[in-house]
VMD Tcl script that draws the C-alpha trace (Angstrom):
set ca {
  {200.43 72.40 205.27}
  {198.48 73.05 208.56}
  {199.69 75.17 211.55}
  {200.58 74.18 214.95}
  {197.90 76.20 217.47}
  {201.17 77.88 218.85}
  {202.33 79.42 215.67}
  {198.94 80.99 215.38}
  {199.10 82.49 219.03}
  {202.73 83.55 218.23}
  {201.69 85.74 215.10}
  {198.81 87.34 217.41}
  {200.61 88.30 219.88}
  {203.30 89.80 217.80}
  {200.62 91.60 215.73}
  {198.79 92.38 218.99}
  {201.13 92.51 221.87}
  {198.74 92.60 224.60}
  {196.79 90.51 223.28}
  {194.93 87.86 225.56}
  {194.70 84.48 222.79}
  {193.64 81.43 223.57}
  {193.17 78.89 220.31}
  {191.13 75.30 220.16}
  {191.68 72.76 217.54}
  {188.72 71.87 216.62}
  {189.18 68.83 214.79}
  {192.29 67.65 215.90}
  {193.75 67.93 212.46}
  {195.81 71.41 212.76}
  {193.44 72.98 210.00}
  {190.14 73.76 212.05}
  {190.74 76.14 215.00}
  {189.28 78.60 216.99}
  {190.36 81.44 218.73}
  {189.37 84.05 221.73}
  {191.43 87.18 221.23}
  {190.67 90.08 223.74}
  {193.24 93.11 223.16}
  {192.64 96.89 224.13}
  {193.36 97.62 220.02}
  {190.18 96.34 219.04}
  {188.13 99.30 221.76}
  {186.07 101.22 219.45}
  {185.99 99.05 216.28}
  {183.90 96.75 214.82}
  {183.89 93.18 214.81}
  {184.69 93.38 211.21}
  {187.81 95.73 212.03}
  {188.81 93.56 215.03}
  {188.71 90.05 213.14}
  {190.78 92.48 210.04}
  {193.27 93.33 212.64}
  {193.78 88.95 213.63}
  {194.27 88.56 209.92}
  {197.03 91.14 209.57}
  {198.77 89.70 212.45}
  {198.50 85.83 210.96}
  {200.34 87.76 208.06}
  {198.39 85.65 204.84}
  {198.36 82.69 206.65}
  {194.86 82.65 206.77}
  {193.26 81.01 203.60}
  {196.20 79.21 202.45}
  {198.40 77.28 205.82}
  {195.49 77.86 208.25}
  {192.20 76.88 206.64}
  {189.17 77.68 208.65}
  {189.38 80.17 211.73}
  {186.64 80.83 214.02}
  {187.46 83.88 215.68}
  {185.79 85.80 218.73}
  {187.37 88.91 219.25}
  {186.54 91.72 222.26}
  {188.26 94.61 224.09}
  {189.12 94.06 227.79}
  {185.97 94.28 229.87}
  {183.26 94.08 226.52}
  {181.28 90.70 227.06}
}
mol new
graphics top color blue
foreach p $ca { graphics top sphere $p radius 0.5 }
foreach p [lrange $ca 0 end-1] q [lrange $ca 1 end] { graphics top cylinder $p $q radius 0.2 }
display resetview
């Protein structure tokens, strides 16, 4: 079952409430998306950490309703 692009920014945002999301389907099908997530919680970590902290949020979504994620994460003001 695929997820709707604002279900995904939903579960962010709860799991990262300042969180800045913006998501892309990429194919159109609701399977494929990516996402830009900038949130002060990810200052100090590493992109590993950061993209661990997205997949807490989409609470074990990831892998089985949402099937590919490309993610981009940064703190406010990194580039």
């Amino acid at each position: 079952m695929a997820m709707q692009a604002d279900e995904i920014e939903r579960l962010i945002k709860e799991g990262l409430p300042d969180a800045q999301v913006n998501i892309q389907d990429l194919r159109g099908d609701g399977d494929h998306y990516a996402a830009q997530v900038v949130s002060a919680q990810f200052a100090g970590k590493s992109r590993v950490q950061q993209h661990q902290l997205v997949y807490q949020a989409l609470q074990g979504r990831m892998g089985n309703e949402l099937h590919a994620l490309q993610l981009q994460t940064n703190a406010p003001g990194d580039a």
